[in-house]
C-alpha positions in Angstrom: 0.0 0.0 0.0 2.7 2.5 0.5 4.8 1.4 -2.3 1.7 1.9 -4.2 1.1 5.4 -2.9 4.6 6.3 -3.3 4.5 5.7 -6.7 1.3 7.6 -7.4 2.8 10.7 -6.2 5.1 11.3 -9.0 4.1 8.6 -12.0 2.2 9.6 -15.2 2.5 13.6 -14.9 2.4 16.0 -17.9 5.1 18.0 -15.3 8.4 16.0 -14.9 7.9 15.0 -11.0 11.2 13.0 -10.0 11.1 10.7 -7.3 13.4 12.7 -5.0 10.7 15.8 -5.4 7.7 13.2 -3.9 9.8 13.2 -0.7 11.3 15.9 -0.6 7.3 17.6 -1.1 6.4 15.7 2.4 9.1 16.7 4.5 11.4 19.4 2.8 9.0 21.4 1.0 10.0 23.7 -1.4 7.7 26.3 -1.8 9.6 27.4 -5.2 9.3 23.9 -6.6 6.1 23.4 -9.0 6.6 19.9 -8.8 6.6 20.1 -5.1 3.5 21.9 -5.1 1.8 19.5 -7.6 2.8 16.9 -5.8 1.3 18.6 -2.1 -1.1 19.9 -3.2 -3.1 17.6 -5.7 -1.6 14.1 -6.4 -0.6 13.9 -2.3 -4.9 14.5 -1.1 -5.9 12.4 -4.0 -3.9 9.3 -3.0 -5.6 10.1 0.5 -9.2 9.7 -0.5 -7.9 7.1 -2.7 -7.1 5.1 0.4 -10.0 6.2 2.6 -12.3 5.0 -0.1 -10.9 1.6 -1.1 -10.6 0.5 2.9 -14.2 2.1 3.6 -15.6 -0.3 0.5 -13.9 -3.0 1.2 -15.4 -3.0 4.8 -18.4 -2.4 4.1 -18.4 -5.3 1.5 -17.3 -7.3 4.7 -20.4 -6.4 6.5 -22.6 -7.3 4.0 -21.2 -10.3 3.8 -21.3 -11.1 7.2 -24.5 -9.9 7.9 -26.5 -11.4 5.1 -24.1 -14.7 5.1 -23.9 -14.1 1.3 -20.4 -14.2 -0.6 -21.9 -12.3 -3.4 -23.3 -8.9 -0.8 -21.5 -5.9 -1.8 -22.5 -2.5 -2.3 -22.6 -2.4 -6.3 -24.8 -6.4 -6.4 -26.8 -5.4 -3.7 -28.1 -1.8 -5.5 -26.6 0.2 -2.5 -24.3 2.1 -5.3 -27.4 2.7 -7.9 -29.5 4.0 -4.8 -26.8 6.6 -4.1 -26.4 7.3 -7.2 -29.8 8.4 -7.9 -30.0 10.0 -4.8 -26.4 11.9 -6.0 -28.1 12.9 -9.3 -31.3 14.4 -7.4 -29.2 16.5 -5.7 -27.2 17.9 -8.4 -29.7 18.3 -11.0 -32.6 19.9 -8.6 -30.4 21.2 -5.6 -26.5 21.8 -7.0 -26.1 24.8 -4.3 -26.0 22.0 -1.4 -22.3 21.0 -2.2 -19.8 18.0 -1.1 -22.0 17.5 2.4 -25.3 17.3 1.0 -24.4 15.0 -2.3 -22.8 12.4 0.3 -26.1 12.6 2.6 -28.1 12.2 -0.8 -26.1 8.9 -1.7 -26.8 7.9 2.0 -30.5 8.4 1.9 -31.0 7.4 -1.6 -28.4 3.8 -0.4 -30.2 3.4 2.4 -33.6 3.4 0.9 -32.4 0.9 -2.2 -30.7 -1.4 0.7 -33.8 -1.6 2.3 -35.7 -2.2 -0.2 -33.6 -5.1 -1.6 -33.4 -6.6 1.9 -37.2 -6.7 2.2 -37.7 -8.2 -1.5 -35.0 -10.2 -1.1 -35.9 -11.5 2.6 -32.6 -10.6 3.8 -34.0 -10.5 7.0 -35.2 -13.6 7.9 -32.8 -16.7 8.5 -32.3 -19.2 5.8 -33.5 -17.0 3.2 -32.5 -18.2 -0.5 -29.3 -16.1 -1.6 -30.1 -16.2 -5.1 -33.4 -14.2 -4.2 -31.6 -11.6 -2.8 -29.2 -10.9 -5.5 -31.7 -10.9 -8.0 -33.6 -8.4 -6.0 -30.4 -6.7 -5.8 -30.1 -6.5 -9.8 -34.1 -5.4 -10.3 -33.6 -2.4 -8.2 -30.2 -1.1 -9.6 -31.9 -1.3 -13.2 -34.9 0.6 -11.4 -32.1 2.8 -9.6 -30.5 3.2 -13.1 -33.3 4.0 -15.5 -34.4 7.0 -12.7 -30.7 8.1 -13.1 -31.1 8.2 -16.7 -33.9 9.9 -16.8 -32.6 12.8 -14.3 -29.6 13.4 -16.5 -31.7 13.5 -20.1 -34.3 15.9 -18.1 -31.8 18.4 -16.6 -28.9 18.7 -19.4 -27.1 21.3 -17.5 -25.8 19.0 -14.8 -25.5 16.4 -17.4 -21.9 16.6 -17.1 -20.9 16.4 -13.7 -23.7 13.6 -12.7 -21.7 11.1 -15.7 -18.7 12.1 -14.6 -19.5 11.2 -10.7 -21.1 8.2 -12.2 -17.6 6.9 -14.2 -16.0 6.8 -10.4 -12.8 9.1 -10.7 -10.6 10.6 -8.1 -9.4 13.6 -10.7 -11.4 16.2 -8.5 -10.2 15.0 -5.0 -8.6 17.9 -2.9 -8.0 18.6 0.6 -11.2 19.7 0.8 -12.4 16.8 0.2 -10.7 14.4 2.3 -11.0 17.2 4.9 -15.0 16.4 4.6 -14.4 12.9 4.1 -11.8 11.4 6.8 -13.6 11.9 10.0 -16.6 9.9 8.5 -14.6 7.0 7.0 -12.7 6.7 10.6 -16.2 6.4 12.5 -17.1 4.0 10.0 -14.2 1.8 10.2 -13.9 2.2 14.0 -17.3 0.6 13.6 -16.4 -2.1 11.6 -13.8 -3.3 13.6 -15.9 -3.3 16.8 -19.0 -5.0 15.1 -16.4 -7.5 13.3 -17.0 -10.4 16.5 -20.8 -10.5 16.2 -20.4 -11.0 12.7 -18.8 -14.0 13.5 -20.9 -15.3 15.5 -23.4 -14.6 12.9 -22.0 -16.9 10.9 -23.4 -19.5 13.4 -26.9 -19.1 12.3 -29.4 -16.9 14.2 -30.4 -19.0 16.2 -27.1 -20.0 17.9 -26.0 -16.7 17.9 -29.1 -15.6 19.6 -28.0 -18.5 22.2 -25.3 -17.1 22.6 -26.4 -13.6 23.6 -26.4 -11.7 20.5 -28.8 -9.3 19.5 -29.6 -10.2 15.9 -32.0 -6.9 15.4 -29.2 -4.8 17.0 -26.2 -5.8 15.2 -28.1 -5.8 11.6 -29.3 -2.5 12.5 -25.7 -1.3 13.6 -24.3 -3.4 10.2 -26.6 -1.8 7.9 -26.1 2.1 9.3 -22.2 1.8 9.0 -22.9 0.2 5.2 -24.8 3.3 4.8 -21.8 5.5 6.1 -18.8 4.2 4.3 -20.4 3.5 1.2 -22.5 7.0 1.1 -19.2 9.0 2.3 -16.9 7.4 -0.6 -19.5 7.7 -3.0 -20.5 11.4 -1.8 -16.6 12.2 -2.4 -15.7 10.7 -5.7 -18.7 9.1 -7.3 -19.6 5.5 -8.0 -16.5 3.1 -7.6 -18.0 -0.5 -7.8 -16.5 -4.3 -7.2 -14.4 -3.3 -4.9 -16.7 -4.8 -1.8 -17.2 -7.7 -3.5 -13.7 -8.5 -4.5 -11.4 -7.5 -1.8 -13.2 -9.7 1.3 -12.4 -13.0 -0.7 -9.1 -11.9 -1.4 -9.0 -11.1 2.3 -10.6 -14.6 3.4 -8.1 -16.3 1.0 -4.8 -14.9 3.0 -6.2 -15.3 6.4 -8.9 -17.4 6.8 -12.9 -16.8 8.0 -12.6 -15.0 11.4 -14.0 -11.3 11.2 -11.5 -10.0 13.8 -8.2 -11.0 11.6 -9.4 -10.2 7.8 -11.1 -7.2 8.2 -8.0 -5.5 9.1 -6.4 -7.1 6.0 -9.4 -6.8 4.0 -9.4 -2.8 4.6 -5.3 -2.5 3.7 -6.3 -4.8 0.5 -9.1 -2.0 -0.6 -7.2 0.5 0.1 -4.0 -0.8 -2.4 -6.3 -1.7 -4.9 -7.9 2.0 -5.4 -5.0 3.8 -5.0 -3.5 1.1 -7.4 -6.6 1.7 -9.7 -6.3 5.3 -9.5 -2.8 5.8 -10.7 -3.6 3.3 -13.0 -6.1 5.0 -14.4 -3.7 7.8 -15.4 -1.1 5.2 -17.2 -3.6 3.8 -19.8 -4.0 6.9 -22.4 -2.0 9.3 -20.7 -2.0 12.4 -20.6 -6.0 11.9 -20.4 -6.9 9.6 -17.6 -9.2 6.9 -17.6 -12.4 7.2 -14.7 -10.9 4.9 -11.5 -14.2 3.2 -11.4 -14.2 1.8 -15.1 -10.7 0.1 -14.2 -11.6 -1.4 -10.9 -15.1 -2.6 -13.1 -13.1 -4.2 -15.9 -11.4 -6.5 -12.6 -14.5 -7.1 -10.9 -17.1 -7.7 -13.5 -14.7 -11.0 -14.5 -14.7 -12.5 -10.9 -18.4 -11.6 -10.1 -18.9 -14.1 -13.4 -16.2 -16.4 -12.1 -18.1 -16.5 -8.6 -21.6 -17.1 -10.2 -19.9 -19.9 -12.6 -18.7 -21.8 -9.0 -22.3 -21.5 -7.5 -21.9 -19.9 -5.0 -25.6 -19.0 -5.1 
């Protein structure tokens, strides 16, 4: 992870940024130096959210998981990214005055409501419930979530722009503003995480022993589901739609070390985090001097192992 954000600093720039002037910009700066101040003052805060936003996905792709005991829950399968995306686009075709704050509380709300509404069609609430059911709910309302998006953007041309460029998933516009606004909300959220990660495992018992055992199934799915809401509404509120990564990172996770909550979370969020920042500077290699939205190269690697899950039946 550091390696990769390292590199990000100073790869892939129309200015000449040597490695020597990455380092030197975090702890001799030079206030003479335009490389210095490229490197401080836009490629160091987008690596930042970069990271914030991979390990916030990634654990709330965990949570999902573990609360709904299916491998396939993630924010982008389970129509939490379409809901927030349509709740994004109502915000900045209707109300653009409302700014960074108010699009991220739209892509809660409008999350929230599609992650409840999948849940309920699905029967994600009630033990045993068929996994299959749940991810085909899942698909209907981010086609629903879609077509309304859609429809916003042809309606109100004027915001046309910004609302496909929030929905391609790219870092370009991250500044310190926005990690300013966006790190006390990730660290709540994965504060969270790591203290809900036991009952998840005991969730993993079935409800019913995990009831025996003195959990509080209503509690902790309400508790699960509020902190989905909160990382995934924050990193979409700061940079747009960046999918897969939920779904992809807690296997990789799981496949390093092993099924208990408490031990790949941890590894899970470090994972995320790598893999957007990774994605991100990525994302400037492939046609550069343009760049490439972050969200269509972490979709190009997820898409295939979504297919590749499905094709092992894991529903």
């Amino acid at each position: 992870m550091l390696l990769i954000s390292w590199l990000s600093l100073f790869t892939w720039s129309s200015i000449t940024i040597s490695p020597l002037d990455a380092l030197q910009a975090l702890y001799q700066f030079d206030q003479d130096s335009i490389a210095q101040h490229i490197v401080r003052d836009l490629r160091l805060p987008r690596v930042l959210v970069a990271l914030l936003v991979g390990a916030c996905l990634a654990a709330a792709g965990v949570i999902m998981q573990g609360l709904t005991l299916n491998p396939l829950a993630s924010p982008s399968v389970l129509g939490v990214n379409a809901g927030a995306a349509l709740g994004m686009a109502l915000v900045s075709t209707i109300t653009p005055w409302f700014g960074l704050l108010g699009t991220t509380m739209a892509a809660m709300i409008g999350g929230g409501l599609a992650w409840s509404l999948v849940m309920l069609l699905g029967s994600g609430w009630r033990t045993g419930n068929e996994q299959g059911r749940l991810v085909l709910a899942g698909v209907a309302i981010s086609a629903l979530c879609a077509a309304l998006t859609k429809a916003l953007v042809i309606i109100e041309e004027d915001q046309a722009s910004a609302v496909i460029t929030w929905l391609a998933g790219s870092l370009t516009d991250a500044r310190w503003q926005t990690f300013d606004a966006f790190w006390p909300v990730a660290v709540v959220g994965l504060l969270g995480a790591s203290l809900l990660s036991p009952s998840l495992n005991l969730l993993q018992l079935g409800d019913d022993n995990a009831r025996n055992l003195g959990v509080s199934i209503g509690f902790v799915k309400l508790i699960g589901s509020f902190l989905v809401l909160l990382l995934v509404g924050a990193s979409l509120g700061a940079v747009g739609s960046i999918s897969f990564v939920g779904l992809l990172v807690p296997h990789m996770a799981k496949l390093l070390i092993g099924q208990d909550h408490r031990r790949f979370l941890p590894i899970a969020i470090l994972l995320g985090a790598s893999l957007v920042a990774l994605a991100d500077t990525l994302s400037r290699a492939i046609i550069f001097p343009m760049e490439t939205p972050a969200g269509a190269i972490l979709a190009l690697i997820g898409a295939p192992f979504f297919i590749y899950m499905v094709r092992k039946k894991t529903l």
